[in-house]
C-alpha positions as CSV (number, residue, x, y, z in Angstrom):
1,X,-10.6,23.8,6.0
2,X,-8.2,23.1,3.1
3,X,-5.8,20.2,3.4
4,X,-2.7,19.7,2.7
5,X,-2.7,16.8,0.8
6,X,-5.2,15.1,-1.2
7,X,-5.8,10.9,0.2
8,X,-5.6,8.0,-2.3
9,X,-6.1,4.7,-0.7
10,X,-4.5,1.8,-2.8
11,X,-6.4,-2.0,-2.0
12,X,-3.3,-4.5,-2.8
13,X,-3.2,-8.3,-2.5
14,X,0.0,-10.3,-1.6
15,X,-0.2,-14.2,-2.3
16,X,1.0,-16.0,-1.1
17,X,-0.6,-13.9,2.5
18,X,2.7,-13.5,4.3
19,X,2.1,-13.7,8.0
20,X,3.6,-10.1,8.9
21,X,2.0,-7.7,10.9
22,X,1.4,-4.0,9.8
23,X,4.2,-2.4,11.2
24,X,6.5,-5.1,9.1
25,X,4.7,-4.2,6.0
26,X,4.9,-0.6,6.7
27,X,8.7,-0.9,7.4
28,X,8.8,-3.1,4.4
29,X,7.0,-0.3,2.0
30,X,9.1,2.7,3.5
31,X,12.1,1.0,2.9
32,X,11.6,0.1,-0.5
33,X,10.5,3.7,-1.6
34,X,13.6,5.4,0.6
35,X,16.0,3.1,-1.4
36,X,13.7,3.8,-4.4
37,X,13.6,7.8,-4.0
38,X,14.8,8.9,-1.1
39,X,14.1,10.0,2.5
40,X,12.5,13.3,1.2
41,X,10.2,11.6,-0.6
42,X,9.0,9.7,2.2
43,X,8.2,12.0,4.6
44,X,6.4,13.8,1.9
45,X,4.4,11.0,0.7
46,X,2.3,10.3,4.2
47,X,1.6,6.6,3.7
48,X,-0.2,4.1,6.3
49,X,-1.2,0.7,6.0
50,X,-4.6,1.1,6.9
51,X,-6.1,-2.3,6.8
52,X,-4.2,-5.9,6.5
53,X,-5.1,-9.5,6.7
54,X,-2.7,-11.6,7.4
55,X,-4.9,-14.6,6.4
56,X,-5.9,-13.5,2.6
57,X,-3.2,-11.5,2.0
58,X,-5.3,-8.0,1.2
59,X,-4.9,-4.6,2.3
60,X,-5.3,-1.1,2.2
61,X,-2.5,1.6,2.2
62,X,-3.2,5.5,2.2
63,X,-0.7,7.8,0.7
64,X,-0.7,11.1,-0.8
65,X,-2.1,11.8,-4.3
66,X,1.3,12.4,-6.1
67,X,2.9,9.3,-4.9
68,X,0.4,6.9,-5.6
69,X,2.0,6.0,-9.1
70,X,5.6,5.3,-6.9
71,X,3.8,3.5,-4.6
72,X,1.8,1.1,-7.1
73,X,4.9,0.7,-8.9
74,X,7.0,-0.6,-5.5
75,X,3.6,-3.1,-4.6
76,X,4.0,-4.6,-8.3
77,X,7.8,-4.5,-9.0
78,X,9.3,-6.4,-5.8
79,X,7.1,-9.3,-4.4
80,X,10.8,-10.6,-3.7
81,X,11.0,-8.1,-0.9
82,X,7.8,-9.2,0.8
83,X,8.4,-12.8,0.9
84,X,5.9,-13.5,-1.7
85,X,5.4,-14.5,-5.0
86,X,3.1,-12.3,-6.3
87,X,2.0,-8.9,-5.3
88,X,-0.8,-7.1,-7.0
89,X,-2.7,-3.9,-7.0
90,X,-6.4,-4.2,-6.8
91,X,-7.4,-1.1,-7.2
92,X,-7.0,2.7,-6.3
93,X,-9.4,5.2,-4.7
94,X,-9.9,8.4,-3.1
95,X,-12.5,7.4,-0.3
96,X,-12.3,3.6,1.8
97,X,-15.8,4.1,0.9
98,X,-15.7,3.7,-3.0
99,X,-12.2,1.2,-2.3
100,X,-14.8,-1.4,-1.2
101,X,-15.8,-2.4,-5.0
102,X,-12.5,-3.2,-5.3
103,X,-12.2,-5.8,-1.9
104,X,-13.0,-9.2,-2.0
105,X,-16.4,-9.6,0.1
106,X,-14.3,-11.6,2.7
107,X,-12.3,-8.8,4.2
C-alpha cells in the first residue's frame, strides 16, 4: 500500500514551556503557516502535534515531507507568537522511533 505522503516528525523545544495545551499550539502553528503561505498549503501539509509537555516545553509535530522546511522555519522565526522567548528545533526525523536521539531523556 503506497501512501500519499511521506511523514517527517520535527522534535521542537519552546523555553520558556508556555503552559498551552495541544490544540493551542496546533491553532498557533496553523495560523502562522496560513498567514505564512496560505490555506492551500495547509490542508496540504497534514501537520499534528503529536507529543507536548507543557512542563519542559518539548514536543513533537508530524507533517508532510515537503513542508518540513516551512514548518522549521515558522518554529524558529516567531517565538513572539508563542508567548516565548525562544523556540528551537531539535531535530528532524522520519520515524518517532529514530526522533528519540534527539529528546531529552525526561520526556
Amino acid at each position: 500500500m503506497v501512501r500519499p505522503f511521506r511523514r517527517r516528525y520535527l522534535a521542537f523545544k519552546l523555553s520558556p514551556a508556555p503552559l498551552v495545551s495541544k490544540r493551542e499550539l496546533l491553532a498557533t502553528i496553523t495560523e502562522m503557516i496560513t498567514a505564512t503561505c496560505g490555506v492551500e498549503n495547509i490542508e496540504q501539509s497534514h501537520i499534528r502535534v503529536i507529543i507536548y509537555d507543557q512542563t519542559t516545553g518539548v514536543g513533537v509535530v508530524r507533517c508532510n515531507h515537503r513542508n518540513i522546511n516551512i514548518l522549521r522555519s515558522i518554529l524558529n522565526g516567531s517565538a513572539e507568537a508563542f508567548g516565548v522567548r525562544c523556540a528551537e528545533t531539535i531535530g528532524v526525523s522520519g520515524t518517532l522511533k529514530a526522533l528519540g536521539r534527539f529528546l531529552p531523556e525526561s520526556s
